[in-house]
N, C-alpha and C positions, 0 to 999 in steps of 0.2 A: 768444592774445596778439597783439596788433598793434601798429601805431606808434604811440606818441603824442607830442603837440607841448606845451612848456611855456608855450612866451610866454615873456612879458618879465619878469623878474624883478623880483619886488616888493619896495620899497623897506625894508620892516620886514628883511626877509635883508638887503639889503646893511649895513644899520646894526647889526644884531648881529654879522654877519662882521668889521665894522672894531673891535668893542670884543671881542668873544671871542676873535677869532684871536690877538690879541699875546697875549692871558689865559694862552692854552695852550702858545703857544711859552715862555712864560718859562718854565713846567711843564716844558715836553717837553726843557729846557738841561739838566735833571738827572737825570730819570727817563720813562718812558713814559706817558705820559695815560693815563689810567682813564675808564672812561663816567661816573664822577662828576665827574670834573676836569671833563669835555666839557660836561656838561650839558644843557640839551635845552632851546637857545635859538632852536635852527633849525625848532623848531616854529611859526616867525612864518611859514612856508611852507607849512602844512599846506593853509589852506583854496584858498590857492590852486592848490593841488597839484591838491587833489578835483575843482574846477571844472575844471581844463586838461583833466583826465583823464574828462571827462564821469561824474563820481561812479565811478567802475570801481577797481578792485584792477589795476595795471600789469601785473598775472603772470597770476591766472586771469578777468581780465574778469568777474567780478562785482561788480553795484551793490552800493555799501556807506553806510551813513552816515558823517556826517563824525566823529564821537564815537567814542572806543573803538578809531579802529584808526590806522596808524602813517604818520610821516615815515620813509619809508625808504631806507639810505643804501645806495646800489648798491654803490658801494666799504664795506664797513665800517669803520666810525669807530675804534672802542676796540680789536680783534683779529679779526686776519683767516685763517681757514684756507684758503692756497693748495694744499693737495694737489690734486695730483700734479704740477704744475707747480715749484712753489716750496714750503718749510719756513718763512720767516722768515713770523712770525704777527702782525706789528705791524698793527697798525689804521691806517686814512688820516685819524686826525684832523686836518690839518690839510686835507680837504675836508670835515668834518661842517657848513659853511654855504656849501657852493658849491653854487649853483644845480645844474650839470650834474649835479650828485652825487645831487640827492633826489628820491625818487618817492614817490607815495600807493600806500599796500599794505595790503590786509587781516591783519590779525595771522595769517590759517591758511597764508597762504603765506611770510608776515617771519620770524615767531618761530619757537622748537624745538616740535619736530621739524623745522620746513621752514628757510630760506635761514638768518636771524640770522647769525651771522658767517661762514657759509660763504660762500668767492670762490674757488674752483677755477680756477686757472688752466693753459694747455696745456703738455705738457714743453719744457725749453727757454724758458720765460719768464723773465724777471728785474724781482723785485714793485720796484717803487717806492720807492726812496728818501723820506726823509721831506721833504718840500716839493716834492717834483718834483711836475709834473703831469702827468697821463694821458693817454697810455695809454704813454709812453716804448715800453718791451721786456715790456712784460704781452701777451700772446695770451689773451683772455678762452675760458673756455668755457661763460658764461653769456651768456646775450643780454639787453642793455642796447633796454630797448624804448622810451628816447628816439633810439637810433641808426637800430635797425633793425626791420622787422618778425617778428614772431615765424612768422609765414604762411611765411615761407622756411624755416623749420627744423621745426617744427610738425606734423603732421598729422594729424586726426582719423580715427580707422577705427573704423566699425560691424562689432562683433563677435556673432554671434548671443548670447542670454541665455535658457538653458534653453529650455524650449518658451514661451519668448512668441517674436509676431510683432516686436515692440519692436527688439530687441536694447542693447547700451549702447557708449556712446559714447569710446572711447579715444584720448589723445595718446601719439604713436608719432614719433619723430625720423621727419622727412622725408628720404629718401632716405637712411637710412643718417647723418644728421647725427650728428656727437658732440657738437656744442654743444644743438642740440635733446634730445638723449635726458639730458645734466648739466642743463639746465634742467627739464625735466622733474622730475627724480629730486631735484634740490636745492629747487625751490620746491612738491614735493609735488604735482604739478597732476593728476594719477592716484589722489589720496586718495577715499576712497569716498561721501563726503557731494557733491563736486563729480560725480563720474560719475554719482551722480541727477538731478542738475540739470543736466549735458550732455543726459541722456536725457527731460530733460520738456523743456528748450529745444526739443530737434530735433520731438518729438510736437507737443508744443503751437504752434509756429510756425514752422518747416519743414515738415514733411510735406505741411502743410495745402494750402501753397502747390504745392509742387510736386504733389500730387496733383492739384491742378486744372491746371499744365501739361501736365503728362500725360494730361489727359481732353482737352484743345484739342486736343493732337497726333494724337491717337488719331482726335478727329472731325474732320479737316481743317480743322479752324481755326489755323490758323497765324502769321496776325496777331493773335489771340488771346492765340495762345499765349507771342510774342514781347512784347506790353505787358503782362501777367501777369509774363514775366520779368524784364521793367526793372522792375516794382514791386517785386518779389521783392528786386533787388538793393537797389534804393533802401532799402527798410526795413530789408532783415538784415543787409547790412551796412556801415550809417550806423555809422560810431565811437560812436556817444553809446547805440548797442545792447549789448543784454550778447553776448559772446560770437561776437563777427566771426568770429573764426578758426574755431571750428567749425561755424558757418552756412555758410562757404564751404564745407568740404569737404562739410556732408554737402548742400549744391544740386550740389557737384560727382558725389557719392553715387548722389545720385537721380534728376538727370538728367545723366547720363555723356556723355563727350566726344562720341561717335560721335554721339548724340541731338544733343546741343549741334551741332555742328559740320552736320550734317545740314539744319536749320531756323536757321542763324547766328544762336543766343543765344550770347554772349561772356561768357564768367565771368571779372568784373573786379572791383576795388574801385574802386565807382563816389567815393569819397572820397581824397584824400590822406591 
């Protein structure tokens, strides 16, 4: 998971937020909105969602088409499960058309079993009053990946896998994170169809590379070895690639600090 940028918000959402929003306040004077009261007019954001986000799913970085998979609301709309933080389970509909609020998501990480109305917040939180706006007295303990990068919390480790040479590919909270390891666990990103596709990302377009900086080093080629590595970065991890966050760990992987640090390759994100 890493950062991403939305732009500017497209004019289709402001003009349903200005006729929707009062829709649901007169709603919410007597009872609590329903996801049918809400309706699903903030879908005038979707394609542009897809495009900001270089076609990606905001959680586990896989291209997705734009058909079939979801506007998603980081705060949830209709009810919201703050355990362990908070009990009160009301929904934030009154951001279901705020920009800040929606990301493009693959349905395997949005819906049940994964995120859908889970929003765990930290002990000690106090959820949001109905019209306030975010983040008051909430302590998130999911990572919002318009704020932040998910690379902070995040961290891939290669675990061996039986007797292949392979091994597969794991997100593991970075340092001990608890927001990393609830992101993890709520948006599913350890599910077993995605750890195949960690593990042919890393064969099919990692290795590759870094085997061959490892054969430069090896033969004293060393400026070689160094514009091999600025390629290396430049391609894996360009945002508009599947899967940044784990291309960085595992070039961090493969070729280890000491190596790095030894021949001054710099492991960066050559992108904002």
């Amino acid at each position: 998971m890493i950062r991403i940028h939305r732009g500017a918000e497209p004019a289709e959402l402001t003009s349903a937020r200005a006729t929707e929003l009062p829709r649901v306040q007169t709603i919410a004077a007597t009872r609590r909105p329903t996801q049918d009261d809400i309706g699903s007019h903030y879908k005038v954001a979707h394609d542009t969602l897809w495009r900001a986000q270089h076609y990606k799913c905001c959680y586990c970085e896989h291209r997705e088409q734009s058909k079939r998979n979801d506007v998603e609301h980081f705060r949830p709309k209709a009810r919201a499960d703050r355990k362990p933080g908070a009990h009160e389970d009301h929904g934030y509909w009154w951001l279901a058309w705020t920009w800040e609020n929606l990301l493009f998501s693959c349905r395997n990480c949005n819906q049940p079993p994964a995120k859908s109305d889970k929003f765990p917040l930290a002990e000690g939180s106090e959820a949001l009053l109905e019209g306030q706006p975010p983040p008051g007295k909430e302590r998130l303990f999911l990572i919002d990946p318009a704020i932040e990068s998910g690379i902070e919390h995040i961290q891939f480790v290669r675990m061996p896998h039986g007797t292949t040479a392979t091994g597969k590919w794991y997100p593991r909270p970075r340092n001990g994170s608890r927001r990393g390891a609830m992101t993890i666990k709520v948006c599913m990103l350890d599910r077993p169809d995605l750890l195949d596709l960690y593990g042919a990302h890393v064969e099919l377009n990692v290795k590759p590379r870094t085997d061959d900086i490892r054969a430069a080093i090896q033969k004293g080629h060393i400026v070689e070895a160094r514009h091999e590595w600025s390629r290396a970065l430049l391609s894996l991890l360009n945002p508009r690639q599947e899967y940044v966050g784990l291309s960085h760990d595992a070039l961090d992987h493969f070729i280890p600090a000491v190596l790095r640090n030894k021949h001054q390759l710099e492991l960066r994100l050559p992108f904002p």
